[in-house]
C-alpha positions, -999 to 999 in steps of 0.1 A, spaced: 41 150 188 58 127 165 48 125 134 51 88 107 41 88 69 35 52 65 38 49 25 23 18 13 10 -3 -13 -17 -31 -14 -16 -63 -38 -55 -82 -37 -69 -109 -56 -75 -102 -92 -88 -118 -124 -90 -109 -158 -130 -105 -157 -150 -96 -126 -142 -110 -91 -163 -139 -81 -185 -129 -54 -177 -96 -60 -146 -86 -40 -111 -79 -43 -91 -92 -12 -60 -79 4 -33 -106 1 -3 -86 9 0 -50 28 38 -35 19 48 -8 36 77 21 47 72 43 79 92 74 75 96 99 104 91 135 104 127 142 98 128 121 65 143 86 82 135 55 73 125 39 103 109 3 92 92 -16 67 64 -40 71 55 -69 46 26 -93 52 10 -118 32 -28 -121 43 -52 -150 33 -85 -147 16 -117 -153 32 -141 -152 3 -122 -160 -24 -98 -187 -12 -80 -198 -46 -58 -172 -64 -65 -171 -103 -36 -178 -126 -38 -143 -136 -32 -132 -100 -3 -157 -94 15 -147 -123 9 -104 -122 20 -105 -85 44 -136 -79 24 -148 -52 19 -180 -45 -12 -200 -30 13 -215 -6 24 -178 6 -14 -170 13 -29 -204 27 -1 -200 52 -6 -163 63 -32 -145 89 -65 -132 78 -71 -96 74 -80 -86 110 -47 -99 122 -30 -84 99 -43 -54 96 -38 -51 140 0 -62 136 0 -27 106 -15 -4 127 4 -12 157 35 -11 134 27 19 122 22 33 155 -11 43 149 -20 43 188 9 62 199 19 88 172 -2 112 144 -1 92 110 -2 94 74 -14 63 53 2 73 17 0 55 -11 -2 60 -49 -32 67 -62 -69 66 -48 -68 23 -49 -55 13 -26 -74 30 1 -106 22 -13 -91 -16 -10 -81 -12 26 -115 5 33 -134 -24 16 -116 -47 37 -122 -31 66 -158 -31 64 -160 -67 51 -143 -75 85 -164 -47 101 -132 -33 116 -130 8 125 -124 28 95 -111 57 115 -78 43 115 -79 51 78 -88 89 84 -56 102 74 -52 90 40 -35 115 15 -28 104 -21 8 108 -35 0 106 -72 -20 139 -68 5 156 -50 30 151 -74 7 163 -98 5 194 -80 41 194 -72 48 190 -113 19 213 -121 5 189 -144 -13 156 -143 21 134 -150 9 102 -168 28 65 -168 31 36 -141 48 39 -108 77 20 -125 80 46 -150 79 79 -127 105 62 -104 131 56 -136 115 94 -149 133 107 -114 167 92 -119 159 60 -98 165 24 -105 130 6 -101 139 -23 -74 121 -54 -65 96 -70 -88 66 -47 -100 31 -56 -85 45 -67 -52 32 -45 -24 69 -42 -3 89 -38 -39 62 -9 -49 65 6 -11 95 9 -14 102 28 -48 70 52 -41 95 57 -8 122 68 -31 99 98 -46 86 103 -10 120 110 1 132 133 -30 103 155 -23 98 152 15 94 190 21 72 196 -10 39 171 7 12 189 24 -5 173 50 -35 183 67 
């Protein structure tokens, strides 16, 4: 059976205290689906509009570069979330959501039960900073940013934008495609 690693990145709401009302929304899912032969076969970018907190903060406009407009005038989470998972091919094909670090899932699965959506289709989650750990037999410190330029790679996009950060963690997928383990 076919086999997609869907690497991705989430951007949510964010302040420089505590959220109001407690949560950090999705606002934008960023994402590279890579076959099991190491193509590139799409990339997905979504904005996704708040439901509890409805106004970005300055601080969240200015980290991430996006705008109220670009949110006010995108789908909520459920919608968005459908049009990933069909995208990803999550209904036909085996899957693996892979992302840097342990954040970004714990954001996707705090959406998903805020929406009360199935959290199954988050099952296959593997973590790509701790491989690389592994791979480097160390725990490797510094931003995505810097591991990216560390590898020989010129960081593209802007930093703290879910599609730009997809798509450079897709650059250290690629170098080490046969060094992942999947389970």
């Amino acid at each position: 059976m076919a086999v997609n690693y869907i690497i991705f990145d989430l951007e949510a709401t964010c302040w420089l205290g505590r959220p109001p009302k407690g949560y950090n929304e999705i606002i934008e899912i960023g994402a590279v689906k890579i076959n099991q032969y190491g193509e590139e076969t799409g990339r997905f970018e979504r904005f996704v509009k708040p439901t509890i907190n409805l106004r970005l903060s300055g601080f969240c406009k200015k980290l991430t570069s996006i705008s109220q407009e670009q949110v006010n005038n995108a789908r909520t989470f459920p919608h968005v979330f459908q049009e990933f998972m069909e995208w990803a091919e999550a209904f036909e094909t085996d899957y693996y959501l892979c992302s840097w670090g342990n954040n970004d899932i714990k954001i996707f699965l705090s959406e998903v039960h805020l929406h009360k959506l199935d959290d199954n289709l988050l099952n296959t989650y593997d973590n790509l900073k701790a491989q690389y750990n592994r791979i480097k037999g160390k725990a490797v410190s510094g931003t995505l940013k810097k591991i990216v330029i560390r590898e020989g790679y010129e960081f593209t996009g802007k930093q703290h934008r879910a599609i730009s950060d997809a798509e450079n963690l897709a650059k250290i997928f690629l170098k080490y495609f046969d060094e992942w383990i999947f389970m």
